[in-house]
N, C-alpha and C positions, 0 to 999 in steps of 0.2 A: 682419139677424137680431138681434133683442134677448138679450145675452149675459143669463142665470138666474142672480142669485147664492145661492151656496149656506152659509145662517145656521146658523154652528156654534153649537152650546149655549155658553151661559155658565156658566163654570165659575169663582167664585171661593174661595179655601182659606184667604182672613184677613179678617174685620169686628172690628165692634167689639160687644163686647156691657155688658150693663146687669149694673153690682157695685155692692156697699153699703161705705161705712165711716163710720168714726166721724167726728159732724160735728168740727170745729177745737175748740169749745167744752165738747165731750165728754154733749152732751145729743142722744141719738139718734143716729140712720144718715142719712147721705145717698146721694144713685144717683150715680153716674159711671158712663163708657163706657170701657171699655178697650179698646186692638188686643190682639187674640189670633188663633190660629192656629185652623181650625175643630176639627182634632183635638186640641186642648189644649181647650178649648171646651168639646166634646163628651166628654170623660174628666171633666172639671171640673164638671159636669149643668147646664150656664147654657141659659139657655131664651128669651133675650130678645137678639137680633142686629139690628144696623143694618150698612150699608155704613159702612167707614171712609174714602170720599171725597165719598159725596153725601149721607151719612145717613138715605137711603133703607129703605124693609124691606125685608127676604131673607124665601127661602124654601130651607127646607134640605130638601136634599135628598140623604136618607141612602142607602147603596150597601153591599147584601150580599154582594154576587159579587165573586172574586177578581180582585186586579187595577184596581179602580175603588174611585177614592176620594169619600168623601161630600161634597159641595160645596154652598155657597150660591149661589144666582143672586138678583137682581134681580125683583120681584115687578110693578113697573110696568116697563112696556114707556120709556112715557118716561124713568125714570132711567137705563137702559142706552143711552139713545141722548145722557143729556147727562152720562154720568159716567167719569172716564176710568179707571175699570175695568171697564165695558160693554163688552161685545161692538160694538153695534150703532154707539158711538162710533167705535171706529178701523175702523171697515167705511164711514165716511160721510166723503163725499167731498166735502161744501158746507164745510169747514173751521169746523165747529163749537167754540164757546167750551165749556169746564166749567160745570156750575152745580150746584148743590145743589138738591136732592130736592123738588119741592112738596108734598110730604106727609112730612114729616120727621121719623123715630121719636125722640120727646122722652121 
C-alpha cells in the first residue's frame, strides 16, 4: 500500500526585502536587500520581499484571525523544493544539493 504523504504549508517569518540608501558617493539612492523579520517588515510598509536563501519571490500571505501569524511562502513550487528553507526540501528524500532561485528577484 503506497504510504500519502501529507504537504504542510510553508510557513516562512524572515526574507529579505528591497531598501534604499545613499550611494558611497552621495549622488542618489541605491536598492539593497536586507534580512528582516516579516512583522518588522510589515510595521516598516516594505513591499518588495525575496527569500533570503534562494532569492526566490514570496508571497505574503497576511493572517487576521487570532492566533496565526502572517507568513511568506515561496511562490514557485521549484524554489521550495531546492531551498533550504522550503518545505518540500527537507520532505525529499533523493538528498538534494541547495541552489538559488531560477528566477531571482534582482
Amino acid at each position: 500500500m503506497a504510504t500519502k504523504i501529507v504537504s504542510t504549508p510553508e510557513k516562512l517569518y524572515e526574507c529579505e526585502v528591497k531598501r534604499r540608501r545613499v550611494r558611497a558617493g552621495g549622488s542618489g539612492y541605491e536598492p539593497f536587500w536586507k534580512v528582516k523579520t516579516l512583522a518588522d517588515a510589515l510595521l516598516d510598509g516594505d513591499t518588495e520581499f525575496r527569500c533570503k536563501d534562494c532569492h526566490g519571490p514570496l508571497k505574503l500571505s497576511r493572517r487576521h484571525t487570532v492566533g496565526v501569524l502572517s507568513h511568506v511562502e515561496h511562490k514557485l513550487k521549484s524554489d521550495s523544493e531546492h531551498c533550504v528553507s522550503g518545505v518540500r526540501f527537507h520532505q525529499a528524500t533523493d538528498g538534494r544539493q541547495h541552489t538559488l532561485s531560477a528566477t531571482p528577484v534582482v
